[in-house]
PDB file with one MODEL, atoms N, CA, C and O in Angstrom:
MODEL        1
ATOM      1  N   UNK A   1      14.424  -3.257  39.131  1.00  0.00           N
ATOM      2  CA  UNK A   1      15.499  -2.306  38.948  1.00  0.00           C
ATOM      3  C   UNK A   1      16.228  -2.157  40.285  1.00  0.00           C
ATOM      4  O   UNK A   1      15.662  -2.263  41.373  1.00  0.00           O
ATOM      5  N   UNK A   2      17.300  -1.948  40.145  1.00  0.00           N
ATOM      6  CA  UNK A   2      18.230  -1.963  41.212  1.00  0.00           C
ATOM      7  C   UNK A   2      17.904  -0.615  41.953  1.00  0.00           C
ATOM      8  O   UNK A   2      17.071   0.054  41.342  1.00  0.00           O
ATOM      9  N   UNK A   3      18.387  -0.023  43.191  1.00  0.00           N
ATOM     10  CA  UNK A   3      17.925   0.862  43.982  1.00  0.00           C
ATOM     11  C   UNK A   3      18.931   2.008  43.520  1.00  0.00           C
ATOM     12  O   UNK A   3      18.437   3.107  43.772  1.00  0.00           O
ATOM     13  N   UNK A   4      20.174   2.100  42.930  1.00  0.00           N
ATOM     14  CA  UNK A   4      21.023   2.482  42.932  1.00  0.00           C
ATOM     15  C   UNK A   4      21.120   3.084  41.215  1.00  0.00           C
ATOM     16  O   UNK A   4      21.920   3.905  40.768  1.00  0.00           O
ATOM     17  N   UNK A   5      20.311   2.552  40.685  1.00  0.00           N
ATOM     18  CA  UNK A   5      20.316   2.614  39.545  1.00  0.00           C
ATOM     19  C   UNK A   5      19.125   3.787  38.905  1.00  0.00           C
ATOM     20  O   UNK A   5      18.070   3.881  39.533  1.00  0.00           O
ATOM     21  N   UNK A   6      19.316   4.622  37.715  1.00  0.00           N
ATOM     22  CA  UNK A   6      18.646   5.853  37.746  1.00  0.00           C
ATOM     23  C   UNK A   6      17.899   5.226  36.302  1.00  0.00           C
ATOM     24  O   UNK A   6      18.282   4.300  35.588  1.00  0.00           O
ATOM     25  N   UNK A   7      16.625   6.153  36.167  1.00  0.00           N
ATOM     26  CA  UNK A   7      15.831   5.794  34.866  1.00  0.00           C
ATOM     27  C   UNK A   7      16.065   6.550  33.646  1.00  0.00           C
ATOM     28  O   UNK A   7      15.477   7.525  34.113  1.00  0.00           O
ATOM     29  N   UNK A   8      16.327   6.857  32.764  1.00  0.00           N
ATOM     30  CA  UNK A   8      16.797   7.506  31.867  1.00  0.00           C
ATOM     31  C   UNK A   8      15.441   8.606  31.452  1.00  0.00           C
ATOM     32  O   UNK A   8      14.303   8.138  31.443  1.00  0.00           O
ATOM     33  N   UNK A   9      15.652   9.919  31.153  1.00  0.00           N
ATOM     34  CA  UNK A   9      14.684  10.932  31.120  1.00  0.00           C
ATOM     35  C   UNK A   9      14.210  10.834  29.799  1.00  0.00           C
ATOM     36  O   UNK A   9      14.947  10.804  28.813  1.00  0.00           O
ATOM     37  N   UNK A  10      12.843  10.780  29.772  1.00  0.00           N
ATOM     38  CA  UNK A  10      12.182  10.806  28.120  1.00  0.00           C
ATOM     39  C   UNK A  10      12.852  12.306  27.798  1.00  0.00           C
ATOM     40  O   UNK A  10      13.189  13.311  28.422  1.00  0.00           O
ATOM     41  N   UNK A  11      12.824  11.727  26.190  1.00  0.00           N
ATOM     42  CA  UNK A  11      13.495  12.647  25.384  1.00  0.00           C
ATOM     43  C   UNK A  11      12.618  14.392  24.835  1.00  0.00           C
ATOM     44  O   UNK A  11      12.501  14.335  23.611  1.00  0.00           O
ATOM     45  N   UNK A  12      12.329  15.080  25.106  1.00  0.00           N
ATOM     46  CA  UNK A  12      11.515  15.875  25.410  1.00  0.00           C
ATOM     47  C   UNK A  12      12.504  17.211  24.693  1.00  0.00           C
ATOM     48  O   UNK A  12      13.459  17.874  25.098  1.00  0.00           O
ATOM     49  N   UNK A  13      11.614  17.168  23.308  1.00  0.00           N
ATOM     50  CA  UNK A  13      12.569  18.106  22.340  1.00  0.00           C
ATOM     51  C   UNK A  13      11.346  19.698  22.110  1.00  0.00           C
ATOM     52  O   UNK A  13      11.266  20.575  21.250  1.00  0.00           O
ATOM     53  N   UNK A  14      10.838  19.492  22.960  1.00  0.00           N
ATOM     54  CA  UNK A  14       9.609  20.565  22.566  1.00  0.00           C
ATOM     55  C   UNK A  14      10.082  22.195  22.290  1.00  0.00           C
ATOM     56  O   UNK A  14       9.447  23.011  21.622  1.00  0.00           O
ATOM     57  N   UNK A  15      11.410  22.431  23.018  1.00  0.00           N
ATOM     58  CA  UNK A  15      11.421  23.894  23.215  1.00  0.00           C
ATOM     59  C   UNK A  15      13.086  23.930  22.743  1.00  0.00           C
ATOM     60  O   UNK A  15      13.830  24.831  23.132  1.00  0.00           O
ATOM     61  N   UNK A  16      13.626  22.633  21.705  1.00  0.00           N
ATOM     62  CA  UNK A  16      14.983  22.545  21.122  1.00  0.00           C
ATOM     63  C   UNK A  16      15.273  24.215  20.282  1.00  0.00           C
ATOM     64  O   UNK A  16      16.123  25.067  20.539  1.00  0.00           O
ATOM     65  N   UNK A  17      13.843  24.198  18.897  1.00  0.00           N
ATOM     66  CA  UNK A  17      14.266  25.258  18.374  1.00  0.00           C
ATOM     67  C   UNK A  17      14.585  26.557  19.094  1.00  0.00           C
ATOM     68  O   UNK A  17      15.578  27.182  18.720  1.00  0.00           O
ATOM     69  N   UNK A  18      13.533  27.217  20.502  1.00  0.00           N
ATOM     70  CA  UNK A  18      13.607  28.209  21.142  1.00  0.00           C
ATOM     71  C   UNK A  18      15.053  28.238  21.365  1.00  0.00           C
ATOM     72  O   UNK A  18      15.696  29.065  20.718  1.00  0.00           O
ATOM     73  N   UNK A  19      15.528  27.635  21.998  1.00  0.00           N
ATOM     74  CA  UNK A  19      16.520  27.129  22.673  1.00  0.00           C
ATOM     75  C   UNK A  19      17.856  27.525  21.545  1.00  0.00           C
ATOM     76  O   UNK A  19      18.467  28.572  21.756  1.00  0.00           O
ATOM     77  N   UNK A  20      18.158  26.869  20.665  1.00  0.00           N
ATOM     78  CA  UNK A  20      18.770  26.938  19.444  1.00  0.00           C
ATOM     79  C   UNK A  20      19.027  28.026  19.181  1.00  0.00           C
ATOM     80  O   UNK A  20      20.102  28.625  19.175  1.00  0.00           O
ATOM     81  N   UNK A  21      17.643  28.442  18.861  1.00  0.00           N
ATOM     82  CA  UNK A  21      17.323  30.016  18.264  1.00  0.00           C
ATOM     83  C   UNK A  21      18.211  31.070  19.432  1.00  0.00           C
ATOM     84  O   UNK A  21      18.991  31.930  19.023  1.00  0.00           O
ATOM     85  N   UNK A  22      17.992  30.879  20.658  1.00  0.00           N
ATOM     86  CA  UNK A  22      18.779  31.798  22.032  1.00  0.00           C
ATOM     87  C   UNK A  22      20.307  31.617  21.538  1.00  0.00           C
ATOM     88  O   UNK A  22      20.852  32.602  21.040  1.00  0.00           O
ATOM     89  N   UNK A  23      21.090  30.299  21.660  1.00  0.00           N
ATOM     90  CA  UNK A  23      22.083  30.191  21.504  1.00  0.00           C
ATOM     91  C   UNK A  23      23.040  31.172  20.012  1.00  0.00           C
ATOM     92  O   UNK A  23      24.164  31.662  19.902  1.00  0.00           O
ATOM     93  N   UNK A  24      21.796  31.053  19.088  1.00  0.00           N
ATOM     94  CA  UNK A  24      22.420  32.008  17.681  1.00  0.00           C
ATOM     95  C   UNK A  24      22.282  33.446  17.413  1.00  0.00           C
ATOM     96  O   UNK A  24      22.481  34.050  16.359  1.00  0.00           O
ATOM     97  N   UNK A  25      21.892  33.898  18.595  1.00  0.00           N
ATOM     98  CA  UNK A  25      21.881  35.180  18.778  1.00  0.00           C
ATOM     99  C   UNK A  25      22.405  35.382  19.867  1.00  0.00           C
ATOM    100  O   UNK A  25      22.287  36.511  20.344  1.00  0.00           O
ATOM    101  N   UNK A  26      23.198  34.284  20.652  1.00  0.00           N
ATOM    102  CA  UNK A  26      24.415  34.592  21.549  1.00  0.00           C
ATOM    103  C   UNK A  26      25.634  34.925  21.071  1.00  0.00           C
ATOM    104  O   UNK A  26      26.453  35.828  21.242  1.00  0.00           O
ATOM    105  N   UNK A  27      25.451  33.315  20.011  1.00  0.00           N
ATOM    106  CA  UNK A  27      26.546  33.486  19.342  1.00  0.00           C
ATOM    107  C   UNK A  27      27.202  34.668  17.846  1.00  0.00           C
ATOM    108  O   UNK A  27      28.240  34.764  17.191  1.00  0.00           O
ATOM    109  N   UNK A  28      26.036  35.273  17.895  1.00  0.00           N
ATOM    110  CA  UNK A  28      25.914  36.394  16.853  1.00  0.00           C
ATOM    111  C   UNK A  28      26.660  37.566  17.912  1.00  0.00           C
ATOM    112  O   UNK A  28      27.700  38.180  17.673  1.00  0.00           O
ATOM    113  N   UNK A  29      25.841  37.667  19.088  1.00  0.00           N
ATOM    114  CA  UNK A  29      26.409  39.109  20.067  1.00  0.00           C
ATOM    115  C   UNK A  29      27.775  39.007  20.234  1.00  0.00           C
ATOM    116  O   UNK A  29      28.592  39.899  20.003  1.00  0.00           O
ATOM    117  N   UNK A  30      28.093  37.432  20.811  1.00  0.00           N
ATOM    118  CA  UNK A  30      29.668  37.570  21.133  1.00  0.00           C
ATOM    119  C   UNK A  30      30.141  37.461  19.567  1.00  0.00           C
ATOM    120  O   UNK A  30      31.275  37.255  19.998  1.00  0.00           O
ATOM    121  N   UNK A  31      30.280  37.420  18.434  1.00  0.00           N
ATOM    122  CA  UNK A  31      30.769  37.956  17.389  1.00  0.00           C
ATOM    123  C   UNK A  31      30.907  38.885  17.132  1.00  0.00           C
ATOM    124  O   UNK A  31      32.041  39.247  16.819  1.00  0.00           O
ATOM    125  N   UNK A  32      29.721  39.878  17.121  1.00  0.00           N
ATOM    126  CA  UNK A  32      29.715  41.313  17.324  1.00  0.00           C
ATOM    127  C   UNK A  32      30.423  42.169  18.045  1.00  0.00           C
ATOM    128  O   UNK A  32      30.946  43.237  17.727  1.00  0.00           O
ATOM    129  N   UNK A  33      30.379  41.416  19.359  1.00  0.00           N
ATOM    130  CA  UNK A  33      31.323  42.229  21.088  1.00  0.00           C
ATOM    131  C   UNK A  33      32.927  41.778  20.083  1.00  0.00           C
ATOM    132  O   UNK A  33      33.515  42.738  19.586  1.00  0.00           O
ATOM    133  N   UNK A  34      33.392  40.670  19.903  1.00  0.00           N
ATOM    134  CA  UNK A  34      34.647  40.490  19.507  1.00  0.00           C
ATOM    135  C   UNK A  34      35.283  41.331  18.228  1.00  0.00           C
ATOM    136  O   UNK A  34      36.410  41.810  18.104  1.00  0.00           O
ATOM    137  N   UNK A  35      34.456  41.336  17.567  1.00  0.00           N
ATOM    138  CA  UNK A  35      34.830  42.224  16.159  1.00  0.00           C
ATOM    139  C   UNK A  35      34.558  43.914  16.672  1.00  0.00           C
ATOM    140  O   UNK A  35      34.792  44.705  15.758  1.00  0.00           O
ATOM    141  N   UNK A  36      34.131  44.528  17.910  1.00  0.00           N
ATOM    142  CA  UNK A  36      34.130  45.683  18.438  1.00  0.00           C
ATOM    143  C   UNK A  36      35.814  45.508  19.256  1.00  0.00           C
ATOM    144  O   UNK A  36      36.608  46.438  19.111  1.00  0.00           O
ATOM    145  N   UNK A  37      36.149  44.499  19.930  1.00  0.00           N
ATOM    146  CA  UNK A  37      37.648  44.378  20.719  1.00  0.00           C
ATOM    147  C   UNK A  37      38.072  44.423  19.667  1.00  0.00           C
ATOM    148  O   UNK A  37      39.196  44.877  19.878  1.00  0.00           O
ATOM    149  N   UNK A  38      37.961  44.229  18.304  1.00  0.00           N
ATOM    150  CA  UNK A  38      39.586  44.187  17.721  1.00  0.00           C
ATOM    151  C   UNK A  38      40.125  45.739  17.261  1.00  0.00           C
ATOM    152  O   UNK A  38      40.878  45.825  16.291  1.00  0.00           O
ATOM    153  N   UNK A  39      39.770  46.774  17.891  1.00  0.00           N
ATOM    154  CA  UNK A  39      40.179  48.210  17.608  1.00  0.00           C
ATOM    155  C   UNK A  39      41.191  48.534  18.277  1.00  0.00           C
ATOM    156  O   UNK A  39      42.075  49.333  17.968  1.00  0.00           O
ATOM    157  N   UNK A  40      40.997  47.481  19.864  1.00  0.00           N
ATOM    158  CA  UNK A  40      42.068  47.790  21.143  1.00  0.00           C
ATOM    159  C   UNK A  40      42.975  46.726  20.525  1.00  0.00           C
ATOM    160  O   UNK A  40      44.145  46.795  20.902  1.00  0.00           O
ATOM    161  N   UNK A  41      42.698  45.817  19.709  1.00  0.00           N
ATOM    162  CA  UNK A  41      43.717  44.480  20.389  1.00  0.00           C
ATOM    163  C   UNK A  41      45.352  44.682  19.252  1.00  0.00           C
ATOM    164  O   UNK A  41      45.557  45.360  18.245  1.00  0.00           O
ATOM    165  N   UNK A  42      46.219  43.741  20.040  1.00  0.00           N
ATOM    166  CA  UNK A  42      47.555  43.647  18.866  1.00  0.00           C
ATOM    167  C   UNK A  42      46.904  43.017  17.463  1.00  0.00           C
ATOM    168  O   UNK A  42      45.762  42.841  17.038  1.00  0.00           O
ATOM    169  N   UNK A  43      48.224  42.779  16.989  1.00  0.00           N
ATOM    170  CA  UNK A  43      47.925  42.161  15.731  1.00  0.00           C
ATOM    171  C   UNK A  43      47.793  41.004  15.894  1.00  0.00           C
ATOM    172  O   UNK A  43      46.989  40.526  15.093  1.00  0.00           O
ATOM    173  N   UNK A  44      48.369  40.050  16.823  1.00  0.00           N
ATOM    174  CA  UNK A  44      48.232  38.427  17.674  1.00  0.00           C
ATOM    175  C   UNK A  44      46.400  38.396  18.125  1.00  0.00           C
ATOM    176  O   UNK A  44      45.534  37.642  17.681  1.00  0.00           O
ATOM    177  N   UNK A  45      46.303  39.220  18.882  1.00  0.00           N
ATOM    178  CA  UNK A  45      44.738  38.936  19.437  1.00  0.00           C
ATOM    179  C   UNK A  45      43.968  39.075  17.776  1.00  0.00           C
ATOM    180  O   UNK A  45      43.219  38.216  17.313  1.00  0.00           O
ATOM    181  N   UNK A  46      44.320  40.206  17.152  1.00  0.00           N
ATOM    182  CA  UNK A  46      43.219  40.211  16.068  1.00  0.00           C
ATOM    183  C   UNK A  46      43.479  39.092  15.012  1.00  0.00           C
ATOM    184  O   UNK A  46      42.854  39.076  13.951  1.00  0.00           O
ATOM    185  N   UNK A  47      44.198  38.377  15.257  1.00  0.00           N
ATOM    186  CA  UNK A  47      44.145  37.151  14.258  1.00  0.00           C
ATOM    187  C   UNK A  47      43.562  36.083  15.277  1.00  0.00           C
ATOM    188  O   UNK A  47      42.855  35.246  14.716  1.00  0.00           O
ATOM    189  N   UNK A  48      43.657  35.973  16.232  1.00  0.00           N
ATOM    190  CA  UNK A  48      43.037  34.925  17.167  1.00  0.00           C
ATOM    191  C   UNK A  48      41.528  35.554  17.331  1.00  0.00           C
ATOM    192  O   UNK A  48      40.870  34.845  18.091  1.00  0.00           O
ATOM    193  N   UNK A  49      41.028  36.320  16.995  1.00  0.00           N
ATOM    194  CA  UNK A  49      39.579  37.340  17.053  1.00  0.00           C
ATOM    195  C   UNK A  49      39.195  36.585  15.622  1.00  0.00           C
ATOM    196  O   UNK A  49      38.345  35.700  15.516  1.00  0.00           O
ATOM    197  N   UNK A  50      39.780  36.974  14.848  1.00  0.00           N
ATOM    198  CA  UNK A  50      39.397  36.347  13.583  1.00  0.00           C
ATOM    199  C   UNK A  50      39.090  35.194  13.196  1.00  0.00           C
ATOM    200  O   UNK A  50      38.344  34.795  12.302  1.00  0.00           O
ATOM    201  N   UNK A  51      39.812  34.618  14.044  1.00  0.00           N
ATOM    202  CA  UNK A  51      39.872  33.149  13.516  1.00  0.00           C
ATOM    203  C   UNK A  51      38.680  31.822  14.604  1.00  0.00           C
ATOM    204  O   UNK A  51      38.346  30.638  14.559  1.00  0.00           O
ATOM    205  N   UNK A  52      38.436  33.129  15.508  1.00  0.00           N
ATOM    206  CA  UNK A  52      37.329  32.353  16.302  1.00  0.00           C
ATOM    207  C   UNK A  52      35.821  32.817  15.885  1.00  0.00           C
ATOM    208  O   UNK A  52      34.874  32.115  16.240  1.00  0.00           O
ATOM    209  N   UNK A  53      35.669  33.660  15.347  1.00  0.00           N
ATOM    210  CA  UNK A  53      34.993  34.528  14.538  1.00  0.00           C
ATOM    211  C   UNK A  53      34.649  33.418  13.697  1.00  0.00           C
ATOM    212  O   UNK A  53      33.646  32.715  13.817  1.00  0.00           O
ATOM    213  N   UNK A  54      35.676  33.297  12.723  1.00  0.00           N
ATOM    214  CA  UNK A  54      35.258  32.027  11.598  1.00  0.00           C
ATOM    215  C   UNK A  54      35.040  30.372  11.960  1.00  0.00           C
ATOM    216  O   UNK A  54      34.821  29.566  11.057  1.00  0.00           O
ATOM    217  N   UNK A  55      35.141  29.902  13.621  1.00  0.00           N
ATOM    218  CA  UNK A  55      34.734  28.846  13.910  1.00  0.00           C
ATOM    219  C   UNK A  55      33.455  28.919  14.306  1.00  0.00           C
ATOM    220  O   UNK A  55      32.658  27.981  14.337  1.00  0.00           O
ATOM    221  N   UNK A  56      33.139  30.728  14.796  1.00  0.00           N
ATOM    222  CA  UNK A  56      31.458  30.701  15.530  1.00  0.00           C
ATOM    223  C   UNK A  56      30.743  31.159  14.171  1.00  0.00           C
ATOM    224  O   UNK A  56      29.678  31.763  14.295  1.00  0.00           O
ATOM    225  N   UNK A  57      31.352  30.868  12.599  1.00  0.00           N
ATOM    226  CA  UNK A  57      30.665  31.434  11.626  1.00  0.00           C
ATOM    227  C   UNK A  57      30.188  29.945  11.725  1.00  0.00           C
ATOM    228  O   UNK A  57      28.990  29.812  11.974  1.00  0.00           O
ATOM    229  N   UNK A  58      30.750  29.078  11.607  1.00  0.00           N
ATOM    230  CA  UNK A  58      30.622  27.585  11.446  1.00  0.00           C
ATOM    231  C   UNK A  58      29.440  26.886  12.212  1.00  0.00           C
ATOM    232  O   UNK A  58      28.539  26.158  11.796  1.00  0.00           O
ATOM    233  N   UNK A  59      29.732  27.331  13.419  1.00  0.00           N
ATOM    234  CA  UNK A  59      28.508  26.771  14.482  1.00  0.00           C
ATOM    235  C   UNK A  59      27.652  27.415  14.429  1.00  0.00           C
ATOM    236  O   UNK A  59      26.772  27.043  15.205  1.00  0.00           O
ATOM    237  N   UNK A  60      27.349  28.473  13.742  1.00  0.00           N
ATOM    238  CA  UNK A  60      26.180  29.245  13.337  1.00  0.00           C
ATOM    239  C   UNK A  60      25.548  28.688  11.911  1.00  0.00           C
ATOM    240  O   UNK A  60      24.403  28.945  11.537  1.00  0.00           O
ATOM    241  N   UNK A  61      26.166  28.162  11.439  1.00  0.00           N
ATOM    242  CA  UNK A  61      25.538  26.964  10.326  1.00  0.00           C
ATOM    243  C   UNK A  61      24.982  26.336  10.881  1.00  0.00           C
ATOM    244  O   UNK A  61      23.837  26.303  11.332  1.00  0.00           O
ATOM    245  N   UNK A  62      26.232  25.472  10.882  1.00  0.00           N
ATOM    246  CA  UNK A  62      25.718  24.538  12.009  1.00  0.00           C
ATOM    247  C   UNK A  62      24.304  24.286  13.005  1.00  0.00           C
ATOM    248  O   UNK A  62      23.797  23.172  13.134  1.00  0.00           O
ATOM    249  N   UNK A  63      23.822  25.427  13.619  1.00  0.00           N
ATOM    250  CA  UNK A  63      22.920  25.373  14.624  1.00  0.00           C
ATOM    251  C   UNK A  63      21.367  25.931  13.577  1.00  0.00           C
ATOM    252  O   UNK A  63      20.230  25.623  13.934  1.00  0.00           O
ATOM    253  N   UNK A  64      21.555  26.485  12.729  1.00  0.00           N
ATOM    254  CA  UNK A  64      20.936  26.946  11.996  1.00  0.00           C
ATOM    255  C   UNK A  64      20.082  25.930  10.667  1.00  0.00           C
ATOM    256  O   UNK A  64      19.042  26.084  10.027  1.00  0.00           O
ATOM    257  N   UNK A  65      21.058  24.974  10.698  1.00  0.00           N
ATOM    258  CA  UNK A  65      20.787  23.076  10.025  1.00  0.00           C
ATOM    259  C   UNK A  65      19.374  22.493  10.986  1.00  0.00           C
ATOM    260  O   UNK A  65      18.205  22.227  10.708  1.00  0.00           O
ATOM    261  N   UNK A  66      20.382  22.467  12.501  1.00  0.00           N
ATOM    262  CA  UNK A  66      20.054  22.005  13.435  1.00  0.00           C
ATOM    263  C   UNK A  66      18.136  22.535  13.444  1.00  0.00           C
ATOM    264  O   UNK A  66      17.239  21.698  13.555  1.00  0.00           O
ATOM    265  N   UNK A  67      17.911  23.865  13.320  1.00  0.00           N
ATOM    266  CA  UNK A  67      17.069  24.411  13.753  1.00  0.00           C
ATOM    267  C   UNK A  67      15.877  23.727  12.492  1.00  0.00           C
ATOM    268  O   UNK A  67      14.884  23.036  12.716  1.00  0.00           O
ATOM    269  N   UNK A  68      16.340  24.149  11.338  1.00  0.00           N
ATOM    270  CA  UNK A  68      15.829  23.765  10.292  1.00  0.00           C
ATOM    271  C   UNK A  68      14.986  21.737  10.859  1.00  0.00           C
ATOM    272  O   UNK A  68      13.844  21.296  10.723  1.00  0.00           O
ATOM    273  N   UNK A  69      16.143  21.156  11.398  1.00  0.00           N
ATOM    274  CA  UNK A  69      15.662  19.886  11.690  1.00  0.00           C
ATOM    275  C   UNK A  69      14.885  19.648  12.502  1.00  0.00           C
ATOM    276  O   UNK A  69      14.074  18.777  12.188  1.00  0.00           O
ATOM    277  N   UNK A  70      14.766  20.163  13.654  1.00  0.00           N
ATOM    278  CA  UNK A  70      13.817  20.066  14.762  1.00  0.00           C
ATOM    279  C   UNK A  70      12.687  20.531  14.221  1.00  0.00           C
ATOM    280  O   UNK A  70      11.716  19.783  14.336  1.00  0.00           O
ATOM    281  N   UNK A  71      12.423  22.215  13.296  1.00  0.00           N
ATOM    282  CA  UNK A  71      11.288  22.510  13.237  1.00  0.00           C
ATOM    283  C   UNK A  71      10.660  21.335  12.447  1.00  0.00           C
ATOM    284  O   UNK A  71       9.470  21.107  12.663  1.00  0.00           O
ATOM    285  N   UNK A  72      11.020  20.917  11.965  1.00  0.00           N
ATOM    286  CA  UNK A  72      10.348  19.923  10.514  1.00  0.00           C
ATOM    287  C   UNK A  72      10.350  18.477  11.008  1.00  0.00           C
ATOM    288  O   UNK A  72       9.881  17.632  10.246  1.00  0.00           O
ATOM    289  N   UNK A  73      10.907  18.032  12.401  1.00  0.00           N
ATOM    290  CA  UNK A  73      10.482  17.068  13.335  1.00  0.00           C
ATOM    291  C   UNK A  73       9.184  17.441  14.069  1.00  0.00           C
ATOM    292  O   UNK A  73       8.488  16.511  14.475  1.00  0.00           O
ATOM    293  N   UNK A  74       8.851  18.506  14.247  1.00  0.00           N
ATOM    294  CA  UNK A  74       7.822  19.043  15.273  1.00  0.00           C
ATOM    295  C   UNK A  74       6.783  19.140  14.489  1.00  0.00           C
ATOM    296  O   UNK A  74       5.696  18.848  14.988  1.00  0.00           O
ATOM    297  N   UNK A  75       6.840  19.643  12.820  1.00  0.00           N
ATOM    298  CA  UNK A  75       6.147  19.931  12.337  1.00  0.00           C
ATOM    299  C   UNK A  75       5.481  18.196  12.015  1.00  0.00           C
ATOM    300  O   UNK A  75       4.277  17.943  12.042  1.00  0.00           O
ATOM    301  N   UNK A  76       6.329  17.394  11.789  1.00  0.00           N
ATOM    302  CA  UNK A  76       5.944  15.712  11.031  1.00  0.00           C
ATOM    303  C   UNK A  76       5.241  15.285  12.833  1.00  0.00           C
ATOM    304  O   UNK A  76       4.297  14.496  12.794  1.00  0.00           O
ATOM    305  N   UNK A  77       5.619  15.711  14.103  1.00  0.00           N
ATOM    306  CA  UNK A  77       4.898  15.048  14.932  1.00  0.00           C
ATOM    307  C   UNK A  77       3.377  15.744  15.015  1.00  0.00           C
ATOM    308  O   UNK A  77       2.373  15.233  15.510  1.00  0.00           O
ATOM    309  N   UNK A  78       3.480  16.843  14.490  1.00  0.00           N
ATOM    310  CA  UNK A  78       1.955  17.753  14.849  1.00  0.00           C
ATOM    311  C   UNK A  78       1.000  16.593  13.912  1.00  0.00           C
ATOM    312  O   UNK A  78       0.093  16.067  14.557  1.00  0.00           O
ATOM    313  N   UNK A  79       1.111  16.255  12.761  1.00  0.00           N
ATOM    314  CA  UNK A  79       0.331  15.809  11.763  1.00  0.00           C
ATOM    315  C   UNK A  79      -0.365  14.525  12.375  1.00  0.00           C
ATOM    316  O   UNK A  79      -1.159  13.872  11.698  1.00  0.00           O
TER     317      UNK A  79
ENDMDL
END
């Protein structure tokens, strides 16, 4: 191997769901904090509140798939 050249890191998924799991209850709070701003905001911010609202509804699927997959990878490597 060249001197300059780096080794690629084993893939090391042990603590994905924890991890996952943190991110969807981030992304739950800042939903929460945003749907509390829309009391102050115009009618422009509360449609841009809304509408990011319904992309972090998405990635909250989304991550929630995700979670579903890892556990049931972890669970098929325990066996």
């Amino acid at each position: 191997m060249k001197m300059n050249q780096q080794q690629a890191n084993p893939d090391d998924r042990s603590d994905n769901v924890s991890k996952l799991t943190e991110a969807v209850q981030n992304t739950i709070d800042n939903m929460e904090a945003a749907h509390d701003s829309m009391r102050f905001a115009s009618e422009e911010e509360k449609v841009n509140i809304q509408a990011k609202n319904e992309r972090r509804e998405q990635s909250l699927e989304a991550m929630r798939q995700e979670i579903r997959d890892e556990a049931a990878f972890q669970e098929r490597q325990s066996e």
